[in-house]
N, C-alpha and C positions, 0 to 999 in steps of 0.2 A: 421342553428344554432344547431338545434339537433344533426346533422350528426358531424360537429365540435366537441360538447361535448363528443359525443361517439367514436371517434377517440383521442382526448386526451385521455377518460379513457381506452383504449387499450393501450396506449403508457404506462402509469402510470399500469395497472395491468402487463405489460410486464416488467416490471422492478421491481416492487413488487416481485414478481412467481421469477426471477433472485435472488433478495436479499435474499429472505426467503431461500432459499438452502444454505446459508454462516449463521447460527444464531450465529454463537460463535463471531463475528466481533460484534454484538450487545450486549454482556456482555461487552466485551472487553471497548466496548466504553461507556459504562455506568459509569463503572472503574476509566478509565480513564479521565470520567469526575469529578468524586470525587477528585481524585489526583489535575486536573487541578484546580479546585476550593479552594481546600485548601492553594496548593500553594498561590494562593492571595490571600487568607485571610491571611497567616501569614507573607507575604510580607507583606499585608496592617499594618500589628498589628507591623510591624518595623520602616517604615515608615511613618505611620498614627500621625500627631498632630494637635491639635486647629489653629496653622498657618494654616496649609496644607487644613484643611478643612473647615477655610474662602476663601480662595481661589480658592477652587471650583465652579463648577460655579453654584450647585443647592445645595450648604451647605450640601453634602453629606458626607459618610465615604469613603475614598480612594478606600476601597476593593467594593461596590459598583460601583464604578467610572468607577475602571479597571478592573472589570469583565465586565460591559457591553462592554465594547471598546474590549477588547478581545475575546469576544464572536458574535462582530458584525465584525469580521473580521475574523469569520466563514462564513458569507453570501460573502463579499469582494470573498472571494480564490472558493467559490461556481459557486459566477457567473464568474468567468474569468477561472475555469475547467471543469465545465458541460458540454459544447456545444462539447467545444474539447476534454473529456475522452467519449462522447455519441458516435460524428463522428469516434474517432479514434478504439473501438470498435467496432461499426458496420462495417468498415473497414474491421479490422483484422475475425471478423465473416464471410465476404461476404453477407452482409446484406445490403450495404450503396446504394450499385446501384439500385437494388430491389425498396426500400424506398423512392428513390428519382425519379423516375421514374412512383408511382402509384399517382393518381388523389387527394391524398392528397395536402393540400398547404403549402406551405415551410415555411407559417407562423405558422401552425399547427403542423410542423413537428419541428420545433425550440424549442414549447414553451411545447408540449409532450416529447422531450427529456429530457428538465429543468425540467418536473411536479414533478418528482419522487425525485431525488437529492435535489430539492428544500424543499419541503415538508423533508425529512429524516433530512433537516442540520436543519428545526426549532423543530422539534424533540428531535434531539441531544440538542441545543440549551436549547430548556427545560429541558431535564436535567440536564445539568449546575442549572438552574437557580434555578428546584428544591432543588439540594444537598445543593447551597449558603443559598438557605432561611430554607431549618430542619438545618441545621449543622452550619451555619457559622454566618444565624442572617441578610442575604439582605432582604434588606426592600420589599416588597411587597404590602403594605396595603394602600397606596396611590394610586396605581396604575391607571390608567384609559385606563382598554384594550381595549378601542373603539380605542384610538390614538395610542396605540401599532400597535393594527392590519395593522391600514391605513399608518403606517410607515412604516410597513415591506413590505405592499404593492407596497408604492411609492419607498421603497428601489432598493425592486429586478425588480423592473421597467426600476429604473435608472442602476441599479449594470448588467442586462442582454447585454444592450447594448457592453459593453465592454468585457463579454464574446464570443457574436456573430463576435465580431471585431478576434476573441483569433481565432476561430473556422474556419473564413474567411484563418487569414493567414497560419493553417493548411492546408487546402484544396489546397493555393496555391503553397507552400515549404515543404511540407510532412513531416513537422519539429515543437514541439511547438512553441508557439511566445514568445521569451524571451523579450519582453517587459511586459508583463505579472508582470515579480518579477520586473520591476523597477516600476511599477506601484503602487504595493503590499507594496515595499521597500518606496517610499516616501509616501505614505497613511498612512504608521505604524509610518511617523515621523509629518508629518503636518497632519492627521485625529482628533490628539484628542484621541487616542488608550488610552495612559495610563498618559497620561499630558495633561492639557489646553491650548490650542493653543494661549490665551493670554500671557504664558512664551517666544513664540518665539521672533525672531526677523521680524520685521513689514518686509522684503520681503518674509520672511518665512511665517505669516501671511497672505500677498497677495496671497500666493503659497495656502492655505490652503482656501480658499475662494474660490477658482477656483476645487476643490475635493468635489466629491459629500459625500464621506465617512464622509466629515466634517459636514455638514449639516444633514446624517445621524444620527448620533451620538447624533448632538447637541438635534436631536427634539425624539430620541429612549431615551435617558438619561431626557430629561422633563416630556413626556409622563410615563414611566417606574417607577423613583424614582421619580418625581414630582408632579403626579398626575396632568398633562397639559392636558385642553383640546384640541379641533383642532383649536380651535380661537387661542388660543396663540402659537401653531408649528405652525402657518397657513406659516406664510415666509417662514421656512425651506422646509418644504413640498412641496410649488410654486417652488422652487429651484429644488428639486427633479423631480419634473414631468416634470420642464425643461429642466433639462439633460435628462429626459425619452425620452423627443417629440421630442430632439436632434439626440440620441445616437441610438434607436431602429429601424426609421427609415434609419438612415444612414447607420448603422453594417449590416441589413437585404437586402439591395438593396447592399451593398459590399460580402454578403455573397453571394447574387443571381448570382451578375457578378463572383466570383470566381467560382461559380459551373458551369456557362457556360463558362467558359475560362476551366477546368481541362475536361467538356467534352470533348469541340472541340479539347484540344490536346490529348484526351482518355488515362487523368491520374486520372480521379477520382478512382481509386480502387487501386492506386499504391503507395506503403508506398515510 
């Protein structure tokens, strides 16, 4: 266990030491979170009325609403580029062989790629959240970060699985996996992003029950603006670490067989 701990935190200070040499990318995005933040506030203040916000589903303002949806599909595009911008990277470095080759476990070397990227997008993420609440007035005060936490937990639980799938079929077609943006593309319409999935239409609904993003959402928006314990996300949450128990075993044992299939034809280093 120790040796695991101290090998992730090598994976995570290697990528650290990398980032800190680019810091202008760090104002940039600081910025740029302001901008994105405002914009939905002042979409919200267009769209925002007494209808609109009984129909929400936790009696919220709009601009609360669809900023978390928008900013949890910060995590969404995180886990489904990570595995695949690490591998293709170490790649183009001559690193990947090296790596994959020392007594580390492939499950350590999975979850030490995502450490860093993972960690920087709830960063980022924070500061969205901070600009909405000085400037813009998002609720905060209800909050209950015990179930924040263990959402984001259960999220990137579920959300990694379908990155490792992203990163498999790099390894085997030396090409991104464009399933990827249709993934991204119906998640942004049946997630719950910036509408309540109660507007669809009941197969669209069906479709939206089957998306972990949707359950995502639903228990990061109770927790967050609702101030929901774990007793009451408890369903969404079962849901989540079902697709975990699903998706992580399956993508990791698909990721293993691709990396001994690109051995034995002696294409793992080959773009």
């Amino acid at each position: 266990m120790r040796q695991t701990l101290r090998d992730l935190f090598l994976f995570f200070g290697r990528d650290l030491r990398i980032a800190s040499t680019y810091r202008g990318p760090f104002i940039l995005e600081a910025i740029e979170a302001l901008f994105a933040a405002a914009m939905f506030y002042y979409v919200a203040r267009f769209v925002d009325s007494p209808g609109l916000r009984e129909a929400l589903p936790h009696g919220n303002t709009y601009f609360a609403y669809s900023l978390v949806g928008f900013l949890f599909f910060d995590y969404l595009n995180a886990a489904l580029d990570t595995f695949e911008r690490s591998l293709q990277e170490a790649r183009d470095a001559g690193t990947l062989e090296p790596l994959l080759v020392t007594q580390v476990s492939l499950p350590v070397v999975l979850t030490g790629s995502a450490l860093y990227p993972f960690v920087a997008t709830t960063l980022r993420i924070a500061v969205y959240v901070a600009w909405g609440a000085l400037l813009f007035g998002f609720p905060l005060r209800s909050a209950n970060w015990l179930s924040v936490a263990v959402v984001l937990m259960a999220t990137l639980l579920a959300f990694s699985g379908l990155g490792i799938f992203s990163a498999s079929y790099l390894l085997l077609f030396k090409r991104g996996n464009p399933a990827k943006w249709f993934v991204v593309g119906v998640s942004s319409i049946v997630g719950g992003m910036l509408f309540p999935v109660s507007i669809l239409p009941p197969w669209l609904q069906f479709v939206a029950r089957l998306n972990p993003v949707t359950y995502a959402l639903d228990a990061m928006r109770a927790a967050l603006l609702d101030g929901a314990g774990l007793f009451a996300i408890a369903k969404p949450l079962v849901v989540l670490l079902f697709f975990a128990a699903i998706l992580l075993p399956g993508s990791a044992a698909t990721f293993a067989w691709a990396l001994r299939r690109t051995k034995m034809t002696g294409t793992l280093t080959h773009s």
